[in-house]
C-alpha positions in Angstrom: 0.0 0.0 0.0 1.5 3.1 -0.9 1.1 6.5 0.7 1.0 9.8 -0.8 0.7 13.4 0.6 -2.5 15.3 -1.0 -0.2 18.7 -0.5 2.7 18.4 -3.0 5.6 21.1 -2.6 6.9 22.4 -5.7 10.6 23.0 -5.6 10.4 25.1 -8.8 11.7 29.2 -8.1 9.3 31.7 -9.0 11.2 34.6 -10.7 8.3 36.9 -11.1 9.0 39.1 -7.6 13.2 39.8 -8.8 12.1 40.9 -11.6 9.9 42.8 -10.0 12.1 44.4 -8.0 14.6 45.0 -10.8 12.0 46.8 -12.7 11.6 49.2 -9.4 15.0 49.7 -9.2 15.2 50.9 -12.9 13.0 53.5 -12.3 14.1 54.4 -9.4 17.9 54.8 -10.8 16.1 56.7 -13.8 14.1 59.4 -12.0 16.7 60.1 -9.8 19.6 60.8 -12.7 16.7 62.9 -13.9 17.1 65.3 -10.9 21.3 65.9 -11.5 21.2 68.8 -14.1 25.1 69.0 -15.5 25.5 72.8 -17.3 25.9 73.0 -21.1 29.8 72.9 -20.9 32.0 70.8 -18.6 33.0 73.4 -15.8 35.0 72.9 -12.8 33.2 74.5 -9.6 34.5 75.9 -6.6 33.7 74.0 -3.3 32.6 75.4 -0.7 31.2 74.4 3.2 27.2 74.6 2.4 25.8 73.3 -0.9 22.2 73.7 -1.4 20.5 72.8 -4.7 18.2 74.8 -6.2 15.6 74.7 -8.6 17.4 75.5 -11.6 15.1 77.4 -14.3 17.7 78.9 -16.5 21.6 78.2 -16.1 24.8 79.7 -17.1 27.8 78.4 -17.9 31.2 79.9 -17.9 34.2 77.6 -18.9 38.4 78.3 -18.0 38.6 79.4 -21.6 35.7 81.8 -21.1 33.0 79.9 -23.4 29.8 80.5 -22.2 26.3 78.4 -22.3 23.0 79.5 -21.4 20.8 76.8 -20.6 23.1 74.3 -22.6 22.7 76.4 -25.5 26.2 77.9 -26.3 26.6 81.7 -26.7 28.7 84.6 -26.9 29.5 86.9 -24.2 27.4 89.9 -26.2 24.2 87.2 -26.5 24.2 86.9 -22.9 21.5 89.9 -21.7 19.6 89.2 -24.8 19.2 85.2 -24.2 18.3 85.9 -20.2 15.7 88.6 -21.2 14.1 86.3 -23.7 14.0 83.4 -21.0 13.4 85.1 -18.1 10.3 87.5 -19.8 7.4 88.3 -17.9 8.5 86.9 -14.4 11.0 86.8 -11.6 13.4 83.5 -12.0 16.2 81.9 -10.7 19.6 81.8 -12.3 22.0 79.4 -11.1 25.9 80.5 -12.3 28.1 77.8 -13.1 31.2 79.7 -13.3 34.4 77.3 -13.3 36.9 78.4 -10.2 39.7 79.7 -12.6 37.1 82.5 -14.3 38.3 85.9 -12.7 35.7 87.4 -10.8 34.7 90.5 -12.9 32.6 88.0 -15.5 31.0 86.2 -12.2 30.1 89.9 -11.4 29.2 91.3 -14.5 26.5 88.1 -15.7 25.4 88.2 -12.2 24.4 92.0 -12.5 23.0 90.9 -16.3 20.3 88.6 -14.2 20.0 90.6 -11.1 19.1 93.7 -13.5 16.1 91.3 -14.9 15.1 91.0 -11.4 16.1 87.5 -11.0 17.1 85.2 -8.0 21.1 84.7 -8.6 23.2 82.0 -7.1 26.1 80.1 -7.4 26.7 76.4 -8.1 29.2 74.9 -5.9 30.5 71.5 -5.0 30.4 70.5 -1.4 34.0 69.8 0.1 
């Protein structure tokens, strides 16, 4: 007389919940890459003790060789005032600076007083230490 269990145990592995997760973790890794917004041109920022981050509506981009990028759109120095006004029409925005550390400080000045003169919110990008 042979015996046998009613419950059988399969031993077979579900993969359904891994892939699952790796799905999840795809997004996740592709929303968040979302948030890190690089300038138009590789620049090399100061550091400095506090780093906040800032919504960043319209960026400019000073490189060592003085090249310059507004919202990843390269310009000319004299295209400057003419590309913030056009961006920055009709209300008060935020321009974040990404002026690499070996730009002398006049052009950090002088774009700066371009935006503030638009009535815009001016900061600096820096890296934290």
């Amino acid at each position: 007389m042979a015996l046998q269990s009613k419950h059988k145990v399969d031993s077979a592995f579900s993969m359904s919940s891994m892939t699952d997760i790796i799905f999840l973790l795809l997004i996740f890794f592709m929303l968040t890459s979302s948030f890190i917004t690089p300038s138009g041109l590789p620049v090399n920022l100061p550091s400095s003790e506090t780093s906040d981050i800032a919504m960043q509506e319209v960026t400019v981009s000073v490189t060592k060789d003085l090249r310059y990028a507004v919202n990843d759109r390269v310009v000319s120095r004299e295209q400057i005032k003419s590309e913030l006004t056009t961006l920055l029409k009709d209300k008060k925005g935020q321009v974040v600076l990404h002026i690499d550390k070996e730009v002398p400080v006049e052009y950090l000045v002088e774009i700066g007083g371009i935006a503030a003169g638009l009535e815009a919110n001016v900061s600096i990008a820096t890296k934290p230490y």
